[in-house]
N, C-alpha and C positions, 0 to 999 in steps of 0.2 A: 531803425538801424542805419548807419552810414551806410555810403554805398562802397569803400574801400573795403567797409568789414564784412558786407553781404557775401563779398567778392572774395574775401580769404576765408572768408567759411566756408563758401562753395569750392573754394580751391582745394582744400585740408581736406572737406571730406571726399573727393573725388581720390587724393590721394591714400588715405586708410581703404577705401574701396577696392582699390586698385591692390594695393598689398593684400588686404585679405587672399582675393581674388587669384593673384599671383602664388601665394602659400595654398592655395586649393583648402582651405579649413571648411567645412561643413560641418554643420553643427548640427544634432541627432539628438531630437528630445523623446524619452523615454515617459510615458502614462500608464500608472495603470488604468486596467480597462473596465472598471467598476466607480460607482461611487455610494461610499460608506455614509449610513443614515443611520446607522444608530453606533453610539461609543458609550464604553464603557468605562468610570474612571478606577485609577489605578493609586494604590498608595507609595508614596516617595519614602522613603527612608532612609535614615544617617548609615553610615559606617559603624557607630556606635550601635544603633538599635541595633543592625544583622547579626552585629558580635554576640550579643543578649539574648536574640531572640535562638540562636543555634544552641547557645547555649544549655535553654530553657531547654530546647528540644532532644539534649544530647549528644548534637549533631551528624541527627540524623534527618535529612532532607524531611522524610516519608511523614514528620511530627510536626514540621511547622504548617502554620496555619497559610491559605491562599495568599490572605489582605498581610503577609509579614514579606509575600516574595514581590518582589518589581518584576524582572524578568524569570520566568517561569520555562527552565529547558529539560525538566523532567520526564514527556513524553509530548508525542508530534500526534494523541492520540486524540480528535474532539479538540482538538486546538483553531481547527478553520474558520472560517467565518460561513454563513450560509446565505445562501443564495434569498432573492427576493422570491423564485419562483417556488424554492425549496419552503419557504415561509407561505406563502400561500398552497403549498400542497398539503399541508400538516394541518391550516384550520379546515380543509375539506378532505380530512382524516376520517378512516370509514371503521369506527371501535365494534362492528359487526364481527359476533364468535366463529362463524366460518363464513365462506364466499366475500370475502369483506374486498371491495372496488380497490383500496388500496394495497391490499395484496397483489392483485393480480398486475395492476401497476409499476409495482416492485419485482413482482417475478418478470416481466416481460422485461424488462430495464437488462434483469440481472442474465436473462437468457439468451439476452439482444450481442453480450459482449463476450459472455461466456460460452454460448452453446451449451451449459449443462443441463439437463432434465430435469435433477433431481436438483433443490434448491431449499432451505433450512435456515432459517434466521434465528439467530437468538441474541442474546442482550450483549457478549461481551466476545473479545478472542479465547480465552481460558475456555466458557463456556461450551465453544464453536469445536476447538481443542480436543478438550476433555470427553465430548462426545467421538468425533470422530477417530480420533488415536486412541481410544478406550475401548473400540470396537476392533481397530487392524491393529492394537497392540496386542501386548502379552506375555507371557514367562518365555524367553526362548526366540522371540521376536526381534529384528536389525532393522532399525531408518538410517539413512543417511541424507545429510543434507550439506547445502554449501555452507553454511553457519545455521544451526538452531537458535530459535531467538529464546529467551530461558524461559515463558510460559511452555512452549512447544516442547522444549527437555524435561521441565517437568512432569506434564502433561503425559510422557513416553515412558517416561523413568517411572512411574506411577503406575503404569500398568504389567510393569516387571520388564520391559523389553528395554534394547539398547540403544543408544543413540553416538550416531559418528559424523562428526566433523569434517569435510574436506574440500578446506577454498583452495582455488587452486593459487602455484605460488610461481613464483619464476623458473622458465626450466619442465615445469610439469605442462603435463597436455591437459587443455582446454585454459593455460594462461593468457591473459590477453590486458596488456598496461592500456587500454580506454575502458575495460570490464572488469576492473578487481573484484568483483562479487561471484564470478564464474566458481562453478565446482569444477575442481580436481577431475578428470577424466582418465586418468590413468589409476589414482586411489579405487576410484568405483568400482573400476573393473579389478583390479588385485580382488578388492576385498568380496566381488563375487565370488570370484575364483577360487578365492580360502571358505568364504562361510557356505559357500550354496546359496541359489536363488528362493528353493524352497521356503528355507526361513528368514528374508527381506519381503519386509512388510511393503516400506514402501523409498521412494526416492524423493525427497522436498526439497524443491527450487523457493528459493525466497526469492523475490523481486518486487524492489531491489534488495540487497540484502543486508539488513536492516541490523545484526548483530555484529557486523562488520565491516561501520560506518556506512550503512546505506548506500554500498556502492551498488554500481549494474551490473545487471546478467546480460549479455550477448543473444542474442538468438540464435547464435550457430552451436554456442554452448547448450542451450536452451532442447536444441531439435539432437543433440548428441545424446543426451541424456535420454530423451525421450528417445531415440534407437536403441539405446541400450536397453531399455528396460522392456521396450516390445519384445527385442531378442530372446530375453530371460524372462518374462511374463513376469513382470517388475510391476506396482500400481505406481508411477510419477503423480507426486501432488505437486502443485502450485502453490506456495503462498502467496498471493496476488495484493499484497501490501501495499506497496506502492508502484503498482503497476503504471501509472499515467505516467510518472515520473522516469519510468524505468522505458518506455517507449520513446521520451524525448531524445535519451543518450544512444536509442538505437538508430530513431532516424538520422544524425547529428553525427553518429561516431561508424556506426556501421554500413558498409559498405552493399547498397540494394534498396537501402530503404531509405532514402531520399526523399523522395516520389510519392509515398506510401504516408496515409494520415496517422496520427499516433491511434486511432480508434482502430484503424484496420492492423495494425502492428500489434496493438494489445490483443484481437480478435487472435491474430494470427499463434500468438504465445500461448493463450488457452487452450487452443483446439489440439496443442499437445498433449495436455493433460488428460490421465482419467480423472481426478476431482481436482477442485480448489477451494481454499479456504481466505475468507478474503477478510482483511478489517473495514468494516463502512464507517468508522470514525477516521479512514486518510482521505483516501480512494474516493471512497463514497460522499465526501463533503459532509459526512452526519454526524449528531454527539454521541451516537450510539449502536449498536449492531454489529454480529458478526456474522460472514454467511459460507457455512460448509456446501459446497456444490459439489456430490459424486454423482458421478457422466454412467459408472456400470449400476445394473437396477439389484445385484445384492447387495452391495454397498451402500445404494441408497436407499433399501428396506430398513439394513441394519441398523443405521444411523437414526431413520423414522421413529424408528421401535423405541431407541433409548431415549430421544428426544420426547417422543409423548410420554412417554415414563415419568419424566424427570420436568417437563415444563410444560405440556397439554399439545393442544392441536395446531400446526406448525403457523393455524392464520391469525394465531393469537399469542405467539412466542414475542416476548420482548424484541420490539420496541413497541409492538402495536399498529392500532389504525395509521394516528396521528407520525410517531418515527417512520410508517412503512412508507407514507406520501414523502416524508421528505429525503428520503433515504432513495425512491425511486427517481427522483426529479434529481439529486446529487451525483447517482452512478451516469444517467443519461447524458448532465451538463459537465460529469469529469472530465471527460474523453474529447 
């Protein structure tokens, strides 16, 4: 290279240096913090095929086949990826009919974040559901929640009891524009005040809430609810859906908890509850599981009772050995 050219390349780039420099630009490279080792391939399809293949179906989503859809937004349920550790807890999966090592694994996980006693796994949410609101339901029986997700209305509606809706909205108490998934706290209390506490079963916090664009719940919402319903000897459930998520908007948006890790904020929202019902296919990182946790010991008799019934002895309830190691290693590595 000439030495006149050395000399105006050194010059030029001293100058772009200097400008950056002057503009204060930093540049902020974003990783994620994982690296993927195994992929799955996915089918490409025309415009034409999707027309055809809905067709075939009647267009109705629930008909076509997996390998027809590209992107797949029908549920966030079992959609994750799992962890390497969660893979190696499942080939040292303990398929023993009681005392089985990965039970106790999984309960410790689930008691580590939840504080509940009483802990119940089975294969699916409907399942988890249908047990639990099949017991605190009945002819005659009021839930309320800040949105019921429609297994759960089912689920209620099925055992003759009723089911009430109250997110809260603008104007109403417990609104809060960083927590659109907040319940109504002015509703709640009317509708104490008209039906009697007597016959309210119980109060369901979704979080986040999930039938109503997955927004967040508040915590000050959150510990509102839960006064109320001590006040009136209310049972408050948790749907603890996406709990991990629903603590990020709390540290992030809520004022106190800054400071505070999302495990101990999630800790923090549980220990409201008398039960929860959680999906371990979000939450949990797993493809399968759901888990009823009631905190009072008739409630978790009652649940006991229907659940051996209906799917045997709780260290053999779906997912098993092998789901219960990965399911323990997922709730531990959520948070």
């Amino acid at each position: 290279m000439a030495w006149s050219n050395f000399v105006a390349k050194r010059y030029f780039d001293a100058v772009i240096r200097a400008k950056f420099n002057a503009m204060s630009i930093q540049f902020k490279t974003i990783i994620e913090p994982f690296r993927i080792k195994t992929v799955e391939p996915i089918s490409l399809t025309t415009p034409e095929e999707r027309i055809a293949f809905l067709k075939e179906a009647h267009y109705n989503p629930f008909l076509l086949h997996s390998n027809q859809v590209l992107i797949d937004f029908l549920t966030d349920s079992g959609t994750s990826a799992m962890s390497a550790a969660q893979w190696s807890a499942m080939m040292q999966g303990d398929e023993s009919y009681a005392g089985a090592n990965s039970w106790f694994k999984l309960e410790a996980a689930i008691k580590d974040l939840t504080g509940m006693e009483f802990i119940l796994p089975t294969h699916q949410g409907r399942a988890a559901e249908r047990i639990l609101y099949g017991h605190l339901g009945g002819k005659g029986k009021v839930f309320v929640s800040n949105t019921h997700f429609d297994t759960t209305r089912a689920n209620i509606e099925f055992s003759g009891a009723v089911a009430f809706d109250y997110l809260a909205k603008p104007g109403s108490e417990g609104y809060d524009p960083d927590f659109h998934g907040n319940i109504d706290i002015t509703a709640l209390k009317d509708l104490i005040r008209r039906q009697g506490a007597a016959d309210m079963s119980a109060v369901i916090l979704t979080v986040t809430n999930n039938s109503s664009g997955g927004q967040p719940v508040s915590m000050g919402n959150a510990k509102a609810v839960a006064e109320i319903c001590r006040e009136h000897g209310i049972l408050m459930v948790l749907d603890a859906c996406r709990i991990a998520e629903n603590a990020w908007f709390i540290k992030h948006k809520e004022k106190g908890y800054s400071d505070r890790t999302y495990k101990e904020i999630a800790q923090e929202m549980c220990a409201l509850a008398d039960g929860i019902v959680m999906s371990a296919k979000k939450d949990g990182l797993g493809k399968h599981g759901r888990i009823p946790n009631p905190a009072q010991r008739g409630i978790g008799d009652g649940v006991h009772d229907v659940a051996d019934h209906h799917g045997g002895f709780q260290h053999v309830w779906r997912p098993f050995g092998k789901g219960y190691g990965g399911l323990g290693s997922g709730f531990a590595g959520g948070l």
